[in-house]
C-alpha positions in Angstrom: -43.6 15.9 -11.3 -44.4 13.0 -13.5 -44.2 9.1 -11.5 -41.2 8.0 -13.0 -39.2 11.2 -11.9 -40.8 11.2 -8.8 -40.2 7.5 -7.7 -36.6 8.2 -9.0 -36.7 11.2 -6.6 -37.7 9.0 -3.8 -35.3 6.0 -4.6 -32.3 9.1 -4.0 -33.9 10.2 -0.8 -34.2 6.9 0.5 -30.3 6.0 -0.5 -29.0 9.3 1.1 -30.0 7.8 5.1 -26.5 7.3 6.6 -26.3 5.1 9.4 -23.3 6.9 10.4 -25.0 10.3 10.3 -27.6 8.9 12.5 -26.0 7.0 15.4 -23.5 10.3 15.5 -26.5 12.2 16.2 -27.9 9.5 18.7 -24.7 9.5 21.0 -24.5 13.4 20.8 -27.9 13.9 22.1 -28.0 10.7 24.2 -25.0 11.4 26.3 -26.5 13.3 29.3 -29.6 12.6 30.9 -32.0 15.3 29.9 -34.6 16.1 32.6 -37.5 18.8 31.6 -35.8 22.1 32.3 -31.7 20.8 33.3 -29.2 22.5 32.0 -28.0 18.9 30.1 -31.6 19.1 28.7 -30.8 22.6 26.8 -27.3 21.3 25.6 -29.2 18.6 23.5 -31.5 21.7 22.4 -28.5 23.4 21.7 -26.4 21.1 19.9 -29.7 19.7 17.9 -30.1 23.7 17.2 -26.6 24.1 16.0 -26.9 21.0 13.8 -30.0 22.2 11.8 -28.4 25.7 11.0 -25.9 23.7 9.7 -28.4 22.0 7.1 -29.2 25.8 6.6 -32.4 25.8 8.5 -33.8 28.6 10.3 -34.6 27.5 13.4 -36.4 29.2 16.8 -35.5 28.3 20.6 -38.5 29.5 22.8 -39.1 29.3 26.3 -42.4 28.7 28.5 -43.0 28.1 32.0 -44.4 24.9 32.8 -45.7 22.5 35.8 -42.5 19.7 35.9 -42.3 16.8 38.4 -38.6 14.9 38.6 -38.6 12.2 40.8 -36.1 12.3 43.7 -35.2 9.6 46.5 -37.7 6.4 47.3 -37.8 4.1 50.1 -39.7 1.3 51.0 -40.1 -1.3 54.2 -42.2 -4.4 53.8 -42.4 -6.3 56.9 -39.5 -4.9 58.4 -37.5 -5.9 54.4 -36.0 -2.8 52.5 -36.9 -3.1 48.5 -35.2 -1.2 46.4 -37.7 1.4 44.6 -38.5 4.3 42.4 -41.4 7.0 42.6 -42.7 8.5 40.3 -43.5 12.1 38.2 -46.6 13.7 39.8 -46.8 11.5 42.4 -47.0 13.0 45.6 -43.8 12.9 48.2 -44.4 11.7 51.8 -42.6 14.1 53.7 -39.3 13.2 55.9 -41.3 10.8 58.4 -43.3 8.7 54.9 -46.2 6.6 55.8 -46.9 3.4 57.2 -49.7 1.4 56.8 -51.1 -2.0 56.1 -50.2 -3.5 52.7 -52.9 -5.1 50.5 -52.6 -6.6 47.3 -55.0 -6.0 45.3 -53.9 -7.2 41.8 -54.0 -5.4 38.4 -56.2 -2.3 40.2 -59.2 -2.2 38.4 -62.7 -1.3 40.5 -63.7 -5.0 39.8 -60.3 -5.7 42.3 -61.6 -3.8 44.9 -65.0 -5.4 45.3 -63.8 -7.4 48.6 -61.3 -5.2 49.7 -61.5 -2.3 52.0 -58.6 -0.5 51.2 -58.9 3.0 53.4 -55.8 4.4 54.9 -53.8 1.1 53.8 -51.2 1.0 51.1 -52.3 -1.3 48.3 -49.7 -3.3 46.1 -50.1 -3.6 42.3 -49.5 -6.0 39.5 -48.3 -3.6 36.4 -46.8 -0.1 35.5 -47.6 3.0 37.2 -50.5 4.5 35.2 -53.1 7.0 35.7 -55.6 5.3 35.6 -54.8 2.9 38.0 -53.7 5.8 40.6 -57.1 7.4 40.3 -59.1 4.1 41.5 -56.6 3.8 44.0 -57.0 6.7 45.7 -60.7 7.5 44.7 -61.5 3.9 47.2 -59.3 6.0 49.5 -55.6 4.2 49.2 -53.0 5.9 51.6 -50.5 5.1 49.2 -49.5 2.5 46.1 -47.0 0.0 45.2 -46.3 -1.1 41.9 -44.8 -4.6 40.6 -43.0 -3.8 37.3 -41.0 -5.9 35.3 -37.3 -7.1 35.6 -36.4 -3.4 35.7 -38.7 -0.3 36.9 -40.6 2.3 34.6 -40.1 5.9 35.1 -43.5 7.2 34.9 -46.2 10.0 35.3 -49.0 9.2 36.9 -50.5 12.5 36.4 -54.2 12.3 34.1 -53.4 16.2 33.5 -52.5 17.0 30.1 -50.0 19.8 30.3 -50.0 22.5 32.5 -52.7 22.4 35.2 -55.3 25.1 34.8 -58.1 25.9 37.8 -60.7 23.4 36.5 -58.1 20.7 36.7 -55.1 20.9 39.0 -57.7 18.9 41.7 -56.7 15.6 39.3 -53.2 16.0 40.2 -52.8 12.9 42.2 -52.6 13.4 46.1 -51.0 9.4 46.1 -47.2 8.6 47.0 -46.6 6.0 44.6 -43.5 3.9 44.1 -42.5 0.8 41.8 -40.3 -2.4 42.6 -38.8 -5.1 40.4 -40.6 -8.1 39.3 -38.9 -10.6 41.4 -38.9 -8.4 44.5 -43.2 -7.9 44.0 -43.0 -12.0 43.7 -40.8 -12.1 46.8 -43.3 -9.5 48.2 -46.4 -11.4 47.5 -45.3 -15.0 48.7 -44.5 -13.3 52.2 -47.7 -11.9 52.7 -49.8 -13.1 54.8 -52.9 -15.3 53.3 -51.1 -13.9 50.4 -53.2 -10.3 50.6 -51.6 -8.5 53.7 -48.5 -7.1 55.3 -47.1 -4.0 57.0 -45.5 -1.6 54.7 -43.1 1.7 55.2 -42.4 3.6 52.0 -40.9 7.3 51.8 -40.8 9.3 48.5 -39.2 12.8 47.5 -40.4 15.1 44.5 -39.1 18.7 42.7 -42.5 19.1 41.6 -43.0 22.9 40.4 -43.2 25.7 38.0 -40.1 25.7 35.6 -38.7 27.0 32.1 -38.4 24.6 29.6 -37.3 25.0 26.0 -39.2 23.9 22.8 -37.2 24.6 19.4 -38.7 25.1 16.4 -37.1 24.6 12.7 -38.4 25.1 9.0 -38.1 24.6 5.8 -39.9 26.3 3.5 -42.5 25.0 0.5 -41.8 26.3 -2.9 -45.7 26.1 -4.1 -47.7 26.8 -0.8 -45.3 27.8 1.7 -48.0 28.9 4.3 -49.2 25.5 5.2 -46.9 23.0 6.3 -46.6 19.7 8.0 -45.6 19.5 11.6 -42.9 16.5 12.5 -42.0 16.2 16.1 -40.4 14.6 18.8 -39.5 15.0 22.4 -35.9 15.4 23.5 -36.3 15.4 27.5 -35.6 11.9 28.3 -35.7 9.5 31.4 -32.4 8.7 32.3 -30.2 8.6 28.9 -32.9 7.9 26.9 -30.6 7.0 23.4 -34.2 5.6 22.0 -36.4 7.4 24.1 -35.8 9.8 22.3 -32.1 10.4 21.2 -33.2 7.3 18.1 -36.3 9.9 17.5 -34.4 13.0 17.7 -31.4 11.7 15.6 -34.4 10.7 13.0 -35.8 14.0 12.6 -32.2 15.4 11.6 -31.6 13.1 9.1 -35.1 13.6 7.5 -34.0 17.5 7.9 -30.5 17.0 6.2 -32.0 15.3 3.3 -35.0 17.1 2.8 -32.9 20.4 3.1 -31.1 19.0 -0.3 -34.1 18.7 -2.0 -36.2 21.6 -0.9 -37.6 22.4 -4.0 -39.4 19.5 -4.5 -41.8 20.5 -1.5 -44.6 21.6 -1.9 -45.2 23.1 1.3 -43.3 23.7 4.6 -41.5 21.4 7.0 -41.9 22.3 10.3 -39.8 20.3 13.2 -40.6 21.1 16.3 -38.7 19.6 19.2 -40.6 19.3 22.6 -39.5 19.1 26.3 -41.8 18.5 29.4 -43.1 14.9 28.0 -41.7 12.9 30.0 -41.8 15.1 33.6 -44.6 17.4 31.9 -47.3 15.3 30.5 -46.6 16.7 27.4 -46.4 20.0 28.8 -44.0 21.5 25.6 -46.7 20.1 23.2 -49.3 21.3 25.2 -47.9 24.8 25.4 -47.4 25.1 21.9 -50.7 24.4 20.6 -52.2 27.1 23.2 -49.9 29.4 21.7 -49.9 28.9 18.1 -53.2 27.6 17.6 -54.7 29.8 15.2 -51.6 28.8 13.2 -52.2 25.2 13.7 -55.6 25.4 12.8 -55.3 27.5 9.7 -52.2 26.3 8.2 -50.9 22.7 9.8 -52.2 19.9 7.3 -50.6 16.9 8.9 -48.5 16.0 12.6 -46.1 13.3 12.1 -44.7 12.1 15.1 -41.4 10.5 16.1 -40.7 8.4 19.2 -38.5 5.3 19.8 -37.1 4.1 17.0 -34.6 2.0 15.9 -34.5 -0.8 18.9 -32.8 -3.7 19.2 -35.6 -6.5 18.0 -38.0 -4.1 17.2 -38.8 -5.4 14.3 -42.9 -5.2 13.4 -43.9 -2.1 12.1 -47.5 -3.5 11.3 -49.2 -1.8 14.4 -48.1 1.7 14.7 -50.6 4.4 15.8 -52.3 6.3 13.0 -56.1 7.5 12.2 -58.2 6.0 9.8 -57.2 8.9 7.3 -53.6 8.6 7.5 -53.2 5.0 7.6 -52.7 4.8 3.7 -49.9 7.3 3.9 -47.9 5.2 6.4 -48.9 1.7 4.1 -47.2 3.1 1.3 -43.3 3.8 2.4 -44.0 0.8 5.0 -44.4 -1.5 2.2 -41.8 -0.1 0.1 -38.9 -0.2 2.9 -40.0 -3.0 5.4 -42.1 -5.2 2.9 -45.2 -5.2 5.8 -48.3 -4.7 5.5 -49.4 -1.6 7.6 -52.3 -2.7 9.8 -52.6 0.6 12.3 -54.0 1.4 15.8 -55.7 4.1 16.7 -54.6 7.0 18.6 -55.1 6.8 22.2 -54.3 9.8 25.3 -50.8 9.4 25.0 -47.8 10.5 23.6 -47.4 14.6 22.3 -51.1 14.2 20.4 -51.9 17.9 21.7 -52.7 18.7 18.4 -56.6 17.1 17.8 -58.3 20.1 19.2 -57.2 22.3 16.3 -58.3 19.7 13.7 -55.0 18.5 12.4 -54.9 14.4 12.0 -52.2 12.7 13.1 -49.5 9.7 12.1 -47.1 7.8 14.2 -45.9 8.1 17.7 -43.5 4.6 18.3 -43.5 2.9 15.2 -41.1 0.1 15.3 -41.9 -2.6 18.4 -40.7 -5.8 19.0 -42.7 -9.3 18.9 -45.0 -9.6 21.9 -44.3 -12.3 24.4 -45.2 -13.6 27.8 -42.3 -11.9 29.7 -43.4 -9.2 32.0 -42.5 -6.2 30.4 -43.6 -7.6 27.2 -46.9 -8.5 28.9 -47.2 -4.4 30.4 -46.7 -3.0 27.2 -49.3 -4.7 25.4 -51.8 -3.6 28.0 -50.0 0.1 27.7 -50.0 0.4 24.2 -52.7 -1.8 22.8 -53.4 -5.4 21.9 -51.7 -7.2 19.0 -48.8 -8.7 17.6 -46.5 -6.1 19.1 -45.1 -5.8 23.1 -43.5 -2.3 23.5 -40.6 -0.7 22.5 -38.2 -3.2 24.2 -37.5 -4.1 28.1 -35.2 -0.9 28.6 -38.0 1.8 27.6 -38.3 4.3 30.8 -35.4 2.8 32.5 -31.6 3.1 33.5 -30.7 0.5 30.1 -31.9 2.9 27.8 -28.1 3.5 26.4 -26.6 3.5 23.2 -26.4 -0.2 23.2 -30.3 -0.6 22.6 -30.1 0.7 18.9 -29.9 -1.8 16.2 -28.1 0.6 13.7 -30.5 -1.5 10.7 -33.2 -1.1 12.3 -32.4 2.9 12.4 -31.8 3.4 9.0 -35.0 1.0 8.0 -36.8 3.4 10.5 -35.8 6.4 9.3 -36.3 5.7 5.8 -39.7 5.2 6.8 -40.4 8.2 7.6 -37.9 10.5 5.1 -40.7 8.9 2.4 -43.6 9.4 4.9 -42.4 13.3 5.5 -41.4 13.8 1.9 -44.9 13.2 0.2 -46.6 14.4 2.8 -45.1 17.4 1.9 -44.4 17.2 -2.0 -47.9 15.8 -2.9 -49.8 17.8 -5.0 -53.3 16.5 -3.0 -52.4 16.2 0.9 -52.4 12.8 1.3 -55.3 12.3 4.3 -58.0 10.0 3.0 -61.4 11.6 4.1 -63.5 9.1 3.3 -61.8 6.2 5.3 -62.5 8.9 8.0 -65.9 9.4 7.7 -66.4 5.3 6.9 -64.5 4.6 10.2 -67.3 7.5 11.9 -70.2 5.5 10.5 -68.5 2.7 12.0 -68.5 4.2 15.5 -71.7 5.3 15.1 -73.3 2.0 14.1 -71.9 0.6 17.2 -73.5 3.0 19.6 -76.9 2.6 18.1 -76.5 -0.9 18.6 -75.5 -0.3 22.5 -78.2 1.7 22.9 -80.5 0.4 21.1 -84.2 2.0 21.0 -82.8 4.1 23.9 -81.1 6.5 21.7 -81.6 7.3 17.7 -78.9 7.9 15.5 -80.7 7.4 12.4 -80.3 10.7 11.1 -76.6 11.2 12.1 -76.2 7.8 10.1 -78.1 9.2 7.4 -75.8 12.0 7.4 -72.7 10.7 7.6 -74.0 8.0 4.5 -74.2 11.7 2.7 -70.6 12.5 3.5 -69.2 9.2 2.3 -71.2 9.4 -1.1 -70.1 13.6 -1.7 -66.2 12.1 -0.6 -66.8 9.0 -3.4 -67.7 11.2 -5.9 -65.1 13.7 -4.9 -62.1 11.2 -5.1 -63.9 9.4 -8.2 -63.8 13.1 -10.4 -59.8 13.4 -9.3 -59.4 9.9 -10.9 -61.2 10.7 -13.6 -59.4 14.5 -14.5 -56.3 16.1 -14.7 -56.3 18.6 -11.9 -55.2 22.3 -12.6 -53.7 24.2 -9.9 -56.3 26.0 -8.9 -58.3 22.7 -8.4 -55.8 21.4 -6.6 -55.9 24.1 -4.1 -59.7 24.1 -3.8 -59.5 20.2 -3.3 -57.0 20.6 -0.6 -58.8 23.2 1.2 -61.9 21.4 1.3 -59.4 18.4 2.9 -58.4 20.7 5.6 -61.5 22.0 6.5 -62.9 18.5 6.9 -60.1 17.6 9.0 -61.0 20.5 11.3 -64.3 18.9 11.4 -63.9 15.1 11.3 -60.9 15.6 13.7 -62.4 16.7 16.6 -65.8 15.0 16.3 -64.0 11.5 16.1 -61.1 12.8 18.7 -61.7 15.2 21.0 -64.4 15.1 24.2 -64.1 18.8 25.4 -63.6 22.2 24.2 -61.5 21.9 20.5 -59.3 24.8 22.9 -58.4 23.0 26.1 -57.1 19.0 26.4 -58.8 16.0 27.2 -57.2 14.5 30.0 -54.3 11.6 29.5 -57.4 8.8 29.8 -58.6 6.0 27.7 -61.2 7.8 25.7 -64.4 6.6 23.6 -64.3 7.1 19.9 -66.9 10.2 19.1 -65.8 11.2 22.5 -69.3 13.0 22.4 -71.1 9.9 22.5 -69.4 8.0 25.8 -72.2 8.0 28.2 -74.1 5.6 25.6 -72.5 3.3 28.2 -74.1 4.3 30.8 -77.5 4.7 29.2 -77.8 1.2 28.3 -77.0 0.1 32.0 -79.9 2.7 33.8 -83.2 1.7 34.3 -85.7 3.0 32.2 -87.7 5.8 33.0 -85.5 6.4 35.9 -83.7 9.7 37.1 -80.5 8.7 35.0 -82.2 7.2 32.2 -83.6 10.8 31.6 -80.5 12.6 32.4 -78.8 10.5 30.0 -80.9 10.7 27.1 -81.3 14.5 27.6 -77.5 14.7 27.7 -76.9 12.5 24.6 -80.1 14.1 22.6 -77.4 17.7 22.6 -74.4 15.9 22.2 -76.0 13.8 19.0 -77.7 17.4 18.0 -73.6 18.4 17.7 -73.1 15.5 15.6 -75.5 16.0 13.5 -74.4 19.7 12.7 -70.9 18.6 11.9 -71.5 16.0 9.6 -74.1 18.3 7.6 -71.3 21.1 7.9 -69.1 18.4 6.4 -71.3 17.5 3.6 -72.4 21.2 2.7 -68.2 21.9 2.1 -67.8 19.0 -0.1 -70.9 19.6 -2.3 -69.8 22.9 -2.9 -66.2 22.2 -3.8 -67.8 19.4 -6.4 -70.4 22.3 -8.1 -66.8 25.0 -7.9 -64.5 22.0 -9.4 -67.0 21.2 -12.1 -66.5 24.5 -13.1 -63.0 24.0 -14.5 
């Protein structure tokens, strides 16, 4: 297809988002609260099922059995004061008596805050939202329980570092913590009474349905007329907290729009469209995702040349689009239709331990999870999200994310359609390019990156000369590479040498820049290192030399660089060989 046609193509797809379409779909899926596992949950599948055979899809409902926490019934007593609270998923309940214990504030949680404070057996209050993270140093200086100080409203939660289903090696990180969250103004009111502002007595009580359960996970296609057997993945999450109309019913709504349209114009892609629709994120730390990439990831891995994800869109205010999560590699595909329908320039962030991301171990890069967020500012919530999500201009989704305002209300219908025409263009050349559109080299330039900044941590401690060397190699065979398709007019069977060498060097690139542990299991839901490999650097650079943990460390990172090393020559090899094959043409 020639540019002209193509943009003309593109102009129509972008023209046939109705904002009616998608608030219609928004209030059908958004009008129960969908809990991992309810029945309300599987009407949404249902009716988002029904809605997607109507666009003529073929589509597949599948079940699994996963590990689901919902919430119940919180209390909680500070000096002798009832505060109205929430607990949260994973957390664990206190039985019918709860606890009591002293109260000690302890500030944002981090080890540094626990330097003066013994905190065994007492119950320690918290300034921010219930994560992980902060749980885990909570209860490793031996907390009884934790309170958390939230914004004007509470977050629903997990506090669970598991990612998906627990498995032997790590249902011990379930957290053995009752945790619970109050208001903003009630932790102020909390604080002031304390006494010397650090201590009280505190009562709190919490209730879980924390267990094995079936949850759904639906699966729709539509099929590529040139290469049918690989496809790109788009997804979203459809269990919600509360009635979630952004989180996700703005998400879901999105993915059926992109599905009607593209369904219209199915012969213009290339390869496959694969929606997948998730449960168990929000009570399952992404237990759905999870579950499919154990199951399918031979699939995945052979075939799956992009995940595009879709999650709160279309808020009220949300109104940057500059700071969305991407990898180095996709961040051009995202510039492109971000440009052409918001007129912003696409900065990026990079992918944390959050969001359904269970896809790195197979290789597959990655684009989006939010992408619209409002302006950041110095209200609380504002405030959390930045730390949640990442610095920058943007502060969250809005102040009703993962709580009871998240209604129908909260959508900006413009913002919707500008969203969703986002990601219609995003989807449709991701799909309809001849050459999938992942840019290997600003991978491997952002690798060097990484790597230049651990030799400089480590300094004479640890040599990375050759891996440098190496990955200097990569980024000259990728030049030349992406120079000779500038220079040529690519047959077919170039083209499909050129994007296998693209996948293969995702499978590579992927997991070396990604993933810490086996490419087959999950990294837990924790801030993680870029080159995952490489983390203890850290901790090298603080030991003493030619102590116990100096040699430890160096022997560790001495295999761990030796993996490295082996990928990037892996990666090289491939591309010199596709450059001698293409020549050949």
């Amino acid at each position: 297809m020639g540019d002209a046609s193509k943009n003309g193509l593109e102009q129509e797809l972008l023209s046939e988002v109705s904002e009616v379409n998608l608030m219609g779909f928004t209030a059908q899926v958004a009008r129960e609260v969908r809990l991992s596992g309810s029945e309300e949950e599987y009407r949404a599948f249902e009716y988002v099922k029904e809605t997607l055979e109507g666009f003529g899809l073929s589509t597949e409902l599948l079940e699994s059995d996963a590990f689901i926490s919902l919430p119940g019934v919180a209390a909680l007593e500070i000096n002798g004061k009832a505060y109205t609270c929430i607990t949260h998923s994973m957390a664990q309940p206190t039985g019918d008596q709860g606890i009591t214990g002293e109260l000690v504030y302890i500030g944002h949680g981090m080890p540094q805050d626990y330097a003066q404070e013994d905190v065994q057996g007492k119950i320690v209050l918290l300034d921010g939202l219930a994560v992980p993270a902060v749980v885990k140093i909570a209860q490793a200086h031996g907390a009884l329980g934790a309170v958390f100080i939230n914004a004007a409203y509470t977050h629903e939660m997990i506090v669970s570092p598991v990612w998906g289903n627990p498995i032997p090696e790590t249902a011990g990180l379930l957290p053995q913590l009752p945790v619970v969250s109050i208001n903003y103004a009630d932790g102020e009111s909390v604080k002031s009474a304390l006494e010397n502002g650090k201590t009280g007595s505190a009562w709190m009580k919490t209730e879980m349905d924390t267990g094995w359960r079936k949850i759904p996970t639906l699966i729709a296609e539509i099929e590529g007329s040139h290469e049918p057997e690989k496809f790109v993945m788009f997804s979203g999450h459809i269990d919600s907290w509360h009635y979630g109309a952004m989180d996700n019913g703005s998400a879901n709504a999105t993915m059926l729009e992109v599905a009607r349209i593209l369904s219209r114009h199915r012969g213009a892609l290339r390869r496959s469209l694969r929606l997948a629709f998730w449960s168990g994120h929000s009570h399952g730390r992404y237990a759905g995702s999870a579950w499919y990439c154990d199951t399918h990831w031979e699939d995945l891995h052979e075939n799956c040349v992009l995940h595009i994800n879709v999650d709160s869109v279309g808020g009220k205010g949300n109104d940057i689009l500059t700071e969305a999560n991407c990898m180095a590699e996709t961040k051009d595909l995202a510039a492109g239709p971000i440009a052409v329908v918001a007129d912003q320039e696409f900065e990026g962030a990079r992918f944390g331990r959050a969001g359904d991301q269970s896809f790195l171990g197979t290789g597959t890069p990655s684009l989006f999870m939010g992408l619209s967020e409002a302006e950041r500012s110095n209200e609380p919530a504002s405030q959390a999200f930045s730390l949640l999500f990442g610095s920058g201009r943007a502060g969250g989704f809005g102040w009703w994310w993962h709580t009871t305002e998240d209604t129908l209300d909260k959508i900006d219908p413009v913002n919707l359609v500008r969203d969703c025409k986002v990601y219609v263009l995003t989807v449709y050349r991701a799909c309809a390019n001849a050459l999938v559109p992942v840019n290997q080299l600003a991978a491997a330039e952002e690798i060097k990156g990484h790597l230049l900044s651990y030799q400089h941590t480590a300094e004479d401690r640890l040599d990375l000369s050759e891996s440098l060397a190496r990955v200097d190699r990569l980024i000259g065979n990728i030049a030349e590479l992406q120079s000779f398709i500038l220079k040529n007019e690519l047959s077919e069977t170039q083209i499909t040498l050129i994007n296998d060498n693209n996948m293969e060097l995702s499978r590579l690139l992927v997991p070396l820049n990604y993933v810490g542990g086996s490419i087959f299991d999950h990294d837990l839901a924790m801030k993680a290192a870029p080159i995952p490999a490489l983390a203890e650097v850290y901790q090298l650079a603080e030991t003493d030399m030619g102590s116990d943990s100096y040699y430890q460390y160096r022997t560790l990172l001495g295999r761990r660089v030796n993996r490295i090393n082996y990928t990037l020559l892996q990666a090289s090899r491939g591309v010199e060989e596709l450059l001698g094959r293409i020549a050949q043409f």
